[in-house]
C-alpha positions in Angstrom: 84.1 180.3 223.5 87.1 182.5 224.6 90.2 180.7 225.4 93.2 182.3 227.2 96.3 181.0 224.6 98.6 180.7 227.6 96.7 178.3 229.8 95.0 176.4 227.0 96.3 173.0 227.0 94.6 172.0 223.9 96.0 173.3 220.6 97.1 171.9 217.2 99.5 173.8 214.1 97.9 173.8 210.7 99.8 175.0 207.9 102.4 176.7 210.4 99.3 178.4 212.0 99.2 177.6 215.7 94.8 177.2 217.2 93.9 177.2 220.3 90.9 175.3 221.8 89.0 174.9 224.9 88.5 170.9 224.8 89.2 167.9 223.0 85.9 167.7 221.1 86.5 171.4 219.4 90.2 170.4 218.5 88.5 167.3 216.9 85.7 169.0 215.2 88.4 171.6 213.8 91.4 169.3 212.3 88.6 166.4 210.9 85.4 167.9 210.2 84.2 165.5 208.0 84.6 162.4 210.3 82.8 165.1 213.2 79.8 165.5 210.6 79.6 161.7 209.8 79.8 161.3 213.3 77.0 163.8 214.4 75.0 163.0 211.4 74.9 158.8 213.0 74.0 160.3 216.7 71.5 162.1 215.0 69.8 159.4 213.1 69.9 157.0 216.0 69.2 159.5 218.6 65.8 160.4 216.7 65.1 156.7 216.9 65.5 156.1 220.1 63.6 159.3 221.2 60.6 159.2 219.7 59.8 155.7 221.2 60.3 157.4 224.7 57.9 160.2 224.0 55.8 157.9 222.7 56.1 156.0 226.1 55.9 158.6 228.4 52.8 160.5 227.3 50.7 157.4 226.0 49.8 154.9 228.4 51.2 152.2 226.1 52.6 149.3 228.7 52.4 149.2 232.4 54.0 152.1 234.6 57.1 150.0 236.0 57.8 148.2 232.7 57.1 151.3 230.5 60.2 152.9 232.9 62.7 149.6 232.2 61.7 150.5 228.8 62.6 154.3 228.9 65.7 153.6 230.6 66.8 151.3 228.4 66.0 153.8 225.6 67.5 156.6 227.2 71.1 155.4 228.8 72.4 154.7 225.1 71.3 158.5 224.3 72.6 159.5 227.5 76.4 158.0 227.9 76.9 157.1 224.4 75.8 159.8 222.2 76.0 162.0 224.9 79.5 161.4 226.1 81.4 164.7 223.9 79.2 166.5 226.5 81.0 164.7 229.5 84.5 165.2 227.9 83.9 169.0 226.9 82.9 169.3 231.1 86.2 167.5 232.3 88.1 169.7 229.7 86.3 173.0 230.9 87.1 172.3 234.4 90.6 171.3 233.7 90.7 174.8 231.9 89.1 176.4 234.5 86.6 177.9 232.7 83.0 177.2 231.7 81.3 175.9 228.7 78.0 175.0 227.1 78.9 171.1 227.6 78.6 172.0 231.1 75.4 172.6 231.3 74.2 170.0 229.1 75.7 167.2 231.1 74.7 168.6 234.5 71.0 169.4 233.4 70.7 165.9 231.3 72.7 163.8 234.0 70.3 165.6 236.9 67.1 164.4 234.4 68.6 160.9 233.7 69.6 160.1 237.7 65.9 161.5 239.3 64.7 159.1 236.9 66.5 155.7 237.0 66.2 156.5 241.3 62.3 156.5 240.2 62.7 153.5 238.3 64.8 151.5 240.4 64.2 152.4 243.9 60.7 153.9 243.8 60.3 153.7 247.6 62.7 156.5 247.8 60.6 159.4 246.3 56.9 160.0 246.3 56.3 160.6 242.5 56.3 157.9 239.9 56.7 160.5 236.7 60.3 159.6 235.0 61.7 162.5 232.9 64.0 160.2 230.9 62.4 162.0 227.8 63.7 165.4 228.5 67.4 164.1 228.4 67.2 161.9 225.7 65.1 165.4 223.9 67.8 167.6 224.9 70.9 165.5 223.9 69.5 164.7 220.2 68.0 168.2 219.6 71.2 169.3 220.5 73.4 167.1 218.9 70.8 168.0 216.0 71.6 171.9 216.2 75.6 170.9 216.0 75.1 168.9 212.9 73.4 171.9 211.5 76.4 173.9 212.4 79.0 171.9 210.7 76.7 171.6 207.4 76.8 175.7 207.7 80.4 175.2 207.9 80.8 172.6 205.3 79.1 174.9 203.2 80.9 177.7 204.1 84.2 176.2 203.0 82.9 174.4 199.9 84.6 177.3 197.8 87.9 176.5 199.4 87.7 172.5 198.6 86.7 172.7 195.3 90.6 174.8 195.2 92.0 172.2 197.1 90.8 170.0 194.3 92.0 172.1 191.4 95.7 170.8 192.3 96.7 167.5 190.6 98.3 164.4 192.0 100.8 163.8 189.8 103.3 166.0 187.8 105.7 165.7 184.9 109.1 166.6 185.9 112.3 166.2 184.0 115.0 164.9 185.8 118.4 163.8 184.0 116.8 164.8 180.9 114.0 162.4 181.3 110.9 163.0 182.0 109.2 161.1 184.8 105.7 161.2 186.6 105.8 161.7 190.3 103.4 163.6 193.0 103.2 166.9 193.0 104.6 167.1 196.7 107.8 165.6 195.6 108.8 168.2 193.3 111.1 171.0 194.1 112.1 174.3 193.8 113.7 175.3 190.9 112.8 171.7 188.7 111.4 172.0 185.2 108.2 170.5 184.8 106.4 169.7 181.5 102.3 170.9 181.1 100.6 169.4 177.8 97.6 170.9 176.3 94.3 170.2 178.5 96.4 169.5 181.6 96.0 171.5 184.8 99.5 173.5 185.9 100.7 171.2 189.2 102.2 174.0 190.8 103.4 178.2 190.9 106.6 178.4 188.4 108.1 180.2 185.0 107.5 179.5 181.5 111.3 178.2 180.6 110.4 177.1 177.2 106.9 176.7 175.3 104.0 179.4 174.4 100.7 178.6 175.3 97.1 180.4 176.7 96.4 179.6 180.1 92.6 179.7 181.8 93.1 181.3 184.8 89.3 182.2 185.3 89.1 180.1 188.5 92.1 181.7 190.8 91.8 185.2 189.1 88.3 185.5 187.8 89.6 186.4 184.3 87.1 185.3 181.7 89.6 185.1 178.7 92.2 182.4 178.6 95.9 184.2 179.0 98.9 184.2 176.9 102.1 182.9 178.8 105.3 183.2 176.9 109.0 182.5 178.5 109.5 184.3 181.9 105.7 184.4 182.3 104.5 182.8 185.7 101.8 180.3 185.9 99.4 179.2 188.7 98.9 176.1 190.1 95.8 174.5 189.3 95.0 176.7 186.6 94.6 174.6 183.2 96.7 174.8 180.2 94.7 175.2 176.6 96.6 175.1 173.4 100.6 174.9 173.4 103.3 172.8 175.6 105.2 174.1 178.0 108.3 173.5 180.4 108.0 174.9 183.3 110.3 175.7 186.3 109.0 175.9 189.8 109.2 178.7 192.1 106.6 177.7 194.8 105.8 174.6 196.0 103.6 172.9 198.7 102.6 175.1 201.3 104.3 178.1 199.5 101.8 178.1 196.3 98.8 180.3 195.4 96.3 177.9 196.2 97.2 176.8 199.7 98.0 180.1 200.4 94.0 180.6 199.4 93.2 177.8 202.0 95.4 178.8 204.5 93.7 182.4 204.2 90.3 181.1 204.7 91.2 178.9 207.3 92.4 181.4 209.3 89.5 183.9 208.2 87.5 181.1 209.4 89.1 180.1 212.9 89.7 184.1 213.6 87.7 185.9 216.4 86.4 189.3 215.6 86.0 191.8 218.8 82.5 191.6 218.6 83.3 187.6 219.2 86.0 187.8 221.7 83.2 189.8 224.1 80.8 187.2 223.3 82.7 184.6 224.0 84.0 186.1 227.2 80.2 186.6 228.2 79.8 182.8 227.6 82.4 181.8 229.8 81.2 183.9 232.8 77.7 182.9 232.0 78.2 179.3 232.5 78.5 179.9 235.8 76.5 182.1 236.6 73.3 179.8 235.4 74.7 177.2 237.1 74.4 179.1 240.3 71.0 180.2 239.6 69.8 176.8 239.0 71.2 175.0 242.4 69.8 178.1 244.1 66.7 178.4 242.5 66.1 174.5 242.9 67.2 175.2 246.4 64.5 178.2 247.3 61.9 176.6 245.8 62.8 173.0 248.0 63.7 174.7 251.5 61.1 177.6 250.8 58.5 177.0 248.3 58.3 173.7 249.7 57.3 172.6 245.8 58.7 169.1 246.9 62.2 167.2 245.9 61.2 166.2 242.1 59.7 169.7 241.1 62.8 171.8 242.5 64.8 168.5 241.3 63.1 169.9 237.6 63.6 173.4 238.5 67.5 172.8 238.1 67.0 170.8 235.1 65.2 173.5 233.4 67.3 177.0 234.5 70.5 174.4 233.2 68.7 173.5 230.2 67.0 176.4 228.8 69.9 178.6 229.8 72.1 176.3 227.5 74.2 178.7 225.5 74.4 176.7 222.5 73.1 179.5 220.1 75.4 181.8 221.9 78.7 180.4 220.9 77.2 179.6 217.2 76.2 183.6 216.6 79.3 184.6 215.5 81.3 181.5 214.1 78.3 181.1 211.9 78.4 184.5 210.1 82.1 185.1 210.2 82.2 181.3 208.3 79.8 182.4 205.7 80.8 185.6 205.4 84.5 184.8 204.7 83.3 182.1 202.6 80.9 184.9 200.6 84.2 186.7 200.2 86.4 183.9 198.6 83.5 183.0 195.8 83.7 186.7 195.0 87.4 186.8 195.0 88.0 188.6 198.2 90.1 186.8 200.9 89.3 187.3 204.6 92.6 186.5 207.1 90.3 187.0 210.0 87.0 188.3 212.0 89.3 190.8 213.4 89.4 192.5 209.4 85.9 192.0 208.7 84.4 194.0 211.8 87.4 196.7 211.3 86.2 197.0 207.5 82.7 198.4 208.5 83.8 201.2 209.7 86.4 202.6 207.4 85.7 205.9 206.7 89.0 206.7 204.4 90.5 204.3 201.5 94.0 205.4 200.8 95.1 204.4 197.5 98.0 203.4 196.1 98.3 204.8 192.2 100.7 202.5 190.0 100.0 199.2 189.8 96.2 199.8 191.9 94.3 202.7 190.5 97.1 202.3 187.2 98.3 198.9 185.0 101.5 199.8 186.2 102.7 199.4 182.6 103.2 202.1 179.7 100.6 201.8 177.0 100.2 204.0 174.3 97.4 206.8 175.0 98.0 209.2 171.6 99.2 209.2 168.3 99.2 212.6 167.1 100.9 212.2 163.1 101.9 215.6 161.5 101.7 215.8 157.8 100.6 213.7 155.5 101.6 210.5 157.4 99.0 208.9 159.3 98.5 207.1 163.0 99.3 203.2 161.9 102.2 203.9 159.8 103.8 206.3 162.8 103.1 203.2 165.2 104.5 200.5 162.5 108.0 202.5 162.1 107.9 203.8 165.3 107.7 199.2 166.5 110.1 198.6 163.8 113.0 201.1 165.1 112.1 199.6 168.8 112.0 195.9 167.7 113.7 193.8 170.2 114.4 196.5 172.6 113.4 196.0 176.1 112.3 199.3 177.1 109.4 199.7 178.8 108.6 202.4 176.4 109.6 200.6 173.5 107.2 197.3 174.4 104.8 199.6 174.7 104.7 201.0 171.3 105.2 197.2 169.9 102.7 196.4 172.1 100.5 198.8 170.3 101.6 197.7 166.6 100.5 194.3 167.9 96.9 195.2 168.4 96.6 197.0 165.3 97.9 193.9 163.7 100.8 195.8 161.7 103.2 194.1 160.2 106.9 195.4 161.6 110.4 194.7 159.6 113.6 194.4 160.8 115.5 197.5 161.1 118.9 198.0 160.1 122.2 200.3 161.5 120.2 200.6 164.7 122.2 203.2 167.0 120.6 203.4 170.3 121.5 207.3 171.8 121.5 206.9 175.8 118.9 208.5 177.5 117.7 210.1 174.7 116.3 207.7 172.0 117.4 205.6 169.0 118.3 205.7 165.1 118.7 203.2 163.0 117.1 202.6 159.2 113.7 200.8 158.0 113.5 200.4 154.4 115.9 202.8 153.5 114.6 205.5 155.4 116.1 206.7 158.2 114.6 207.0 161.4 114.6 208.8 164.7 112.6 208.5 168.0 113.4 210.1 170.8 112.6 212.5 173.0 112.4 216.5 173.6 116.3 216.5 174.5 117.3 214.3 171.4 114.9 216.6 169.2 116.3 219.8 170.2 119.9 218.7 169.4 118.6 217.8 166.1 117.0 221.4 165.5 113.7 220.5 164.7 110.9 223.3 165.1 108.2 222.3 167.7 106.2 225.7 167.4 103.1 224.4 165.5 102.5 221.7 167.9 103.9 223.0 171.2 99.9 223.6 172.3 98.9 219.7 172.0 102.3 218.3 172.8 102.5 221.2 176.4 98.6 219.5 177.0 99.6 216.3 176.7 102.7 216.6 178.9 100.3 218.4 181.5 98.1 214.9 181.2 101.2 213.7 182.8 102.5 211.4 179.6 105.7 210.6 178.0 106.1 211.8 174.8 108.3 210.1 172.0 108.9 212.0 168.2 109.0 210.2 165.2 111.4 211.4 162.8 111.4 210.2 158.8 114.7 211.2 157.2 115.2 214.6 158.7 111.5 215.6 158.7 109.5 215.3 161.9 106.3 212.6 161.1 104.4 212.3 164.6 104.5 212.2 168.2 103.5 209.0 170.4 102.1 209.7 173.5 103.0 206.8 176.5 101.3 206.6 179.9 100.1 204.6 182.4 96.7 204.1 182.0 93.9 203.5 184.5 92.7 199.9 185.4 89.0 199.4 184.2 87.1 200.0 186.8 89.5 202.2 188.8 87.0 205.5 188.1 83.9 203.0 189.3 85.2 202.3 192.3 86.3 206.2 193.4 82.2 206.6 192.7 81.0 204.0 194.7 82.9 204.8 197.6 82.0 208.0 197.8 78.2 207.2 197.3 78.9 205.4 200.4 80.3 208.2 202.7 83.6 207.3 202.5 86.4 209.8 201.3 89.0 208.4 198.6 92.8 209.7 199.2 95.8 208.7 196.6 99.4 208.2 198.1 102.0 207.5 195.5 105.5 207.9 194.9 105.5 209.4 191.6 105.6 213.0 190.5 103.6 215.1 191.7 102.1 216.1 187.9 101.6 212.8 187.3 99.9 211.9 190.5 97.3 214.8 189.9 96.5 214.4 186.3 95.6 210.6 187.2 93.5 211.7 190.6 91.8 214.1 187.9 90.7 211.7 185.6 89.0 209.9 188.8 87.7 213.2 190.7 89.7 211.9 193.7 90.8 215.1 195.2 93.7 214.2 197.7 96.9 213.3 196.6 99.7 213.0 198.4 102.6 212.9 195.6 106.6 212.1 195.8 106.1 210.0 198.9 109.1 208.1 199.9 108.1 204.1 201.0 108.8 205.2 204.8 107.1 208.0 204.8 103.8 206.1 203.6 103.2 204.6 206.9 103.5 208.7 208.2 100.8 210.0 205.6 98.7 206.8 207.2 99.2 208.2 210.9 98.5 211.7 210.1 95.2 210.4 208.6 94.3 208.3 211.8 95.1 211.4 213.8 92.6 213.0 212.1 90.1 210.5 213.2 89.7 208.7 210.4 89.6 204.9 210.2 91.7 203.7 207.2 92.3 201.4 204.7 95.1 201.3 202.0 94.9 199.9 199.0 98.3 199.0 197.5 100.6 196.2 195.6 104.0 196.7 196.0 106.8 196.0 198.4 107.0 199.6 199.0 102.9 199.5 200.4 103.9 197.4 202.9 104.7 200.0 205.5 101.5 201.9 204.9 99.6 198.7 204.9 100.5 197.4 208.1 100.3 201.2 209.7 96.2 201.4 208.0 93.6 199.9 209.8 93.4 197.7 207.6 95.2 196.4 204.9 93.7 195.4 201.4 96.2 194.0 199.2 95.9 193.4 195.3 96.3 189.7 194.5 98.3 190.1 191.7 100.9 192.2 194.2 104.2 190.8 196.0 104.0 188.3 198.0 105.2 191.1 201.1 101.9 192.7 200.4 99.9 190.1 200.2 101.1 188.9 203.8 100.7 192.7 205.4 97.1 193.4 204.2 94.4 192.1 205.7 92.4 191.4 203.1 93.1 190.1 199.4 91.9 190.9 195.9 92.6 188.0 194.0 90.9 189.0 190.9 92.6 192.5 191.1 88.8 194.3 190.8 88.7 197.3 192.5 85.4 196.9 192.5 85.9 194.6 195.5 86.7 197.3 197.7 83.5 198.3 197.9 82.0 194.9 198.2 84.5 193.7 201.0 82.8 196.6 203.1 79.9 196.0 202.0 80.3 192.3 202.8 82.0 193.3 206.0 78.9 195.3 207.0 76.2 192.9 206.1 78.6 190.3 207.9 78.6 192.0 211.3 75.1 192.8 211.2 74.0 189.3 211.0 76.3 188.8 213.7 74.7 191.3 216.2 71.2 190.1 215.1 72.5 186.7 216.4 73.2 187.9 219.5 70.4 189.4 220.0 67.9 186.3 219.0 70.3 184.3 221.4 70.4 186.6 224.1 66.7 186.9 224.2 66.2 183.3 224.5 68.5 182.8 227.1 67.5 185.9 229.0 64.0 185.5 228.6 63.5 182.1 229.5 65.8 181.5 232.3 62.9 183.4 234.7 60.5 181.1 233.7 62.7 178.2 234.2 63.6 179.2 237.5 59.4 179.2 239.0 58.6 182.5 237.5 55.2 180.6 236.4 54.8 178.3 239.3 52.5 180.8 241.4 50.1 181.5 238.1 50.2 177.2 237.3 51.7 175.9 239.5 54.6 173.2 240.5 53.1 170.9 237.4 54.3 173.3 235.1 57.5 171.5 235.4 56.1 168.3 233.8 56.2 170.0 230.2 59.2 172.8 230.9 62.3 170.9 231.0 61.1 169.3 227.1 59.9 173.0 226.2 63.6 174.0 227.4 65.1 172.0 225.3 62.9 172.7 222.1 64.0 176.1 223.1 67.1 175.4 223.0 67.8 174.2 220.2 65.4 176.4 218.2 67.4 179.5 219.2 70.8 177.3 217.9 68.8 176.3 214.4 67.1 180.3 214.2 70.9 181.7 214.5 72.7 179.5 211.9 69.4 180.0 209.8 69.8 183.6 210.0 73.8 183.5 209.4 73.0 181.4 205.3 70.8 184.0 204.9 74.7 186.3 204.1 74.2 183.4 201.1 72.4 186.1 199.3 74.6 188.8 199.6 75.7 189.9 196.2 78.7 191.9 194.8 
């Protein structure tokens, strides 16, 4: 239910995340959910026990009438004050809160049940019926304790993908330490210590490659099917498992700080958060509570002083309206799809912070999108290799590597890059000469070579006529061109660009199949920018924006009366991020991303995009279809429980309503959560 963060008294900090909570038994239920489902699963068992005896009892004539009521009462207290006592606590907490809750209903309407009967039993003089209703409270407390238990298993499930990556983590780690190397746990190491990961072992924690060369498996953080190569300065992941080679490792993250509990923490919160839609739900609850509760002292009232129906049927008259107004399905209609919904999201890679993002998601009807490093690699590649002459394509790309070897250009890893996958063999290259901002010279086999670009070729006077055409078209493509020279003679051009992530173009189609317009913001040329958007058919772009001005283009879209999400990776994002609507962040982004976007990509799929709203919709439909299934129940039934069906039956219908109220109950509790595992099926 809604509680007010400055008067709740109960509240506890998880992973530097402060929760706030309405009574004991919720705080309880949230920090140790196992021991809760152990717990309810017990009350559950034994409650069963215990009632089905007292049915038994009460509606077959089995023993005589004031033995069979010892019997019930003896039955019944245990189910009342025992099992039943988290309802007594949550009342005491409400009232201390000042506020309602569904606890308070269930101990007023059980207790009322429970006390007209033991008077029955023990003092029989005092009432003029002999009919004990100890079955309806012990029916009500274990259907309802039944319904919980059935809500934390939703939950349990729901977070089953974020234990199995608790679990990933080892216990112990190999650390050197005075150039030994010892085995301690993981939460003792530190920042900045080199660790040691042998072949089959699982990485302990976030760090650098200092020494080693190894593949990593990474499918179960990132969703990357093919084992990665990690080479010195490469970072690893906790908990993802090392395959061939040894490696040294130095931390950069640990504890809370690491990939994997900033995965839990994420869920956690996605988990805990309230969406709008949940906020006015709960806030309905809490006025709700009393509001029934009024209803049923004056409906039991009228029906006493006026319909003269008699103490022990308006005495029933409360017990049902209390009962059968319970709003246990209520205040599981939303937890129970936001739980599995988030939880949908992190086995698909796509980490919810909160309700709040999940019912803003629905509605976007603009995704702005960040270009390098989201709709691009973010890293040169070579797109073209255009040779001239006689020379062809592998042997411009293996002298073209060998002149670059060991340079750390961005353009030159590219082209070795390139060698690399055409399995080339490069030499060493001697008299190397690089020529700032221009290029480099040096010799390969006696043959002296030149790669640089239009500046360094025009100073050399070589004629560009024949090929201006394909090198002008390739320019316009927004590409960096390189020319290979061989000994005075020009040999080829390489063409360098940042290419588009795989399913970049698959994405721009699906969200417009879905209504929803596709913008580009980027800080690169404007050229560049275009010929990208192009290739995707997105046709917005706003080019040559500055990291402030970001968050401006964002605002002018908003004023337009769009609802927004960007799309983004880099520090500079951040701004536009946190200005969007919402925020969707690329896992393999900065950490300052990552903690401005709403929602996470972890396996940097675009494709996720579209199923986050997608998820997002499904998410808050299942919500508003548990409203309604507990609204009707609540609002249907409460007439009937008040006398609605008195003048057609009469008082005697109150003999069977108060179980029927409870069945009720419970079934509206068990139809919700049912509903909400149905998101189960949801697929990306």
């Amino acid at each position: 239910m809604y509680v007010d963060e400055k008067t709740a008294e109960f509240k506890a900090t998880v992973r530097g995340t402060t929760y706030y909570f309405c009574s004991h038994n919720c705080m309880r239920e949230f920090l140790a959910p196992e021991v809760e489902i152990r717990k309810l699963k017990i009350a559950v068992a034994v409650g069963a026990i215990l009632t089905i005896p007292i049915i038994i009892l009460t509606y077959v004539a089995l023993l005589p009438m004031h033995i069979n009521n010892y019997v019930l009462f003896v039955l019944d207290t245990p189910i009342q004050f025992y099992f039943g006592l988290r309802f007594y606590h949550g009342t005491y907490d409400a009232i201390r809160n000042r506020m309602g809750n569904m606890d308070s209903l269930i101990a007023l309407g059980t207790s009322a049940a429970w006390g007209y009967s033991t008077v029955v039993t023990f003092f029989p003089s005092l009432v003029s019926f002999t009919a004990v209703f100890f079955d309806a409270a012990a029916a009500i407390v274990t259907l309802i304790l039944a319904g919980r238990y059935l809500e934390h298993l939703s939950k349990g499930r729901a977070s089953e993908a974020v234990r199995k990556l608790m679990d990933l983590q080892p216990k112990l780690v190999h650390v050197l330490r005075n150039d030994k190397e010892i085995e301690i746990a993981v939460e003792q190491i530190e920042v900045g210590e080199i660790f040691v990961v042998r072949p089959g072992e699982k990485v302990p924690t976030d760090g650098v490659v200092a020494d080693g060369r190894s593949s990593i498996n990474q499918s179960m953080i990132t969703g990357e099917s093919i084992p990665v190569e990690k080479n010195i300065n490469d970072e690893v992941i906790g908990g993802t498992i090392n395959k061939t080679g040894l490696l040294k490792v130095k931390a950069t993250k640990v504890g809370q700080d690491t990939t994997l509990s900033q995965i839990v923490k994420l869920v956690e919160e996605a988990q805990i958060g309230k969406a709008p839609i949940q906020k006015l739900a709960d806030r309905v609850a809490a006025y709700f509570v009393p509001f029934v509760t009024i209803v049923a002292f004056a409906s039991a009232l009228s029906w006493y002083f006026i319909g003269h129906i008699g103490l022990q049927f308006s005495l029933l008259v409360f017990v049902s309206v209390t009962v059968i107004a319970c709003p246990c399905a209520l205040g599981v209609a939303t937890p129970a799809a936001l739980l599995v919904g988030t939880s949908k999201g992190a086995q698909n890679g796509i980490l919810i912070k909160g309700g709040d993002y999940l019912e803003i998601a629905r509605k976007v009807t603009a995704v702005v999108f960040d270009k390098t490093g989201t709709l691009t690699v973010g890293k040169p590649s070579v797109t073209d290799v255009v040779p001239i002459g006689k020379i062809d394509s592998d042997t411009i790309v293996r002298l073209s590597a060998s002149v670059e070897r060991g340079s750390e250009h961005p353009l030159a890893e590219a082209i070795e890059k390139e060698a690399s996958a055409r399995s080339l063999q490069v030499v060493e290259p001697s008299e190397f000469e690089a020529i700032p901002g221009k290029g480099v010279k040096a010799k390969v086999q006696v043959k002296t070579i030149v790669l640089g670009n239009r500046k360094l070729i025009a100073e050399m006077s070589i004629n560009l006529i024949e090929i201006e055409k394909k090198i002008t078209r390739l320019e316009e493509e927004g590409k960096t061109l390189m020319f290979l020279v061989l000994d005075g003679k020009l040999a080829g051009v390489i063409a360098v660009a940042d290419t588009l992530k795989q399913h970049s173009k698959e994405t721009v189609e699906e969200l417009k199949k879905i209504g929803i317009d596709v913008i580009m913001l980027t800080g690169d040329n404007e050229r560049t920018a275009k010929s990208i958007a192009s290739k995707l058919g997105i046709e917005r772009v706003f080019a040559e924006v500055l990291p402030e001005q970001k968050e401006v283009v964002i605002e002018k879209l908003q004023k337009e009366g769009k609802i927004v999400a960007m799309v983004g990776d880099g520090i500079n994002d951040a701004p536009a991020l946190a200005k969007a609507d919402i925020g969707i962040a690329i896992g393999s982004g900065t950490d300052v991303a990552k903690e401005t976007g709403g929602i996470v990509l972890v396996k940097e799929d675009l494709r996720d995009v579209v199923t986050a709203i997608k998820l997002s919709k499904s998410t808050v439909r299942k919500i508003k279809q548990n409203l309604f299934f507990a609204f009707i129940y609540n609002g249907a039934l409460i007439p009937l429980a008040a006398g609605a069906l008195v003048p057609f039956f009469g008082a005697q219908v109150y003999n069977v309503l108060p179980f029927l109220a409870a069945g009720a109950m419970a079934l509206s509790s068990v139809t919700v959560i049912s509903n909400s595992l149905l998101l189960e099926r949801f697929k990306a």
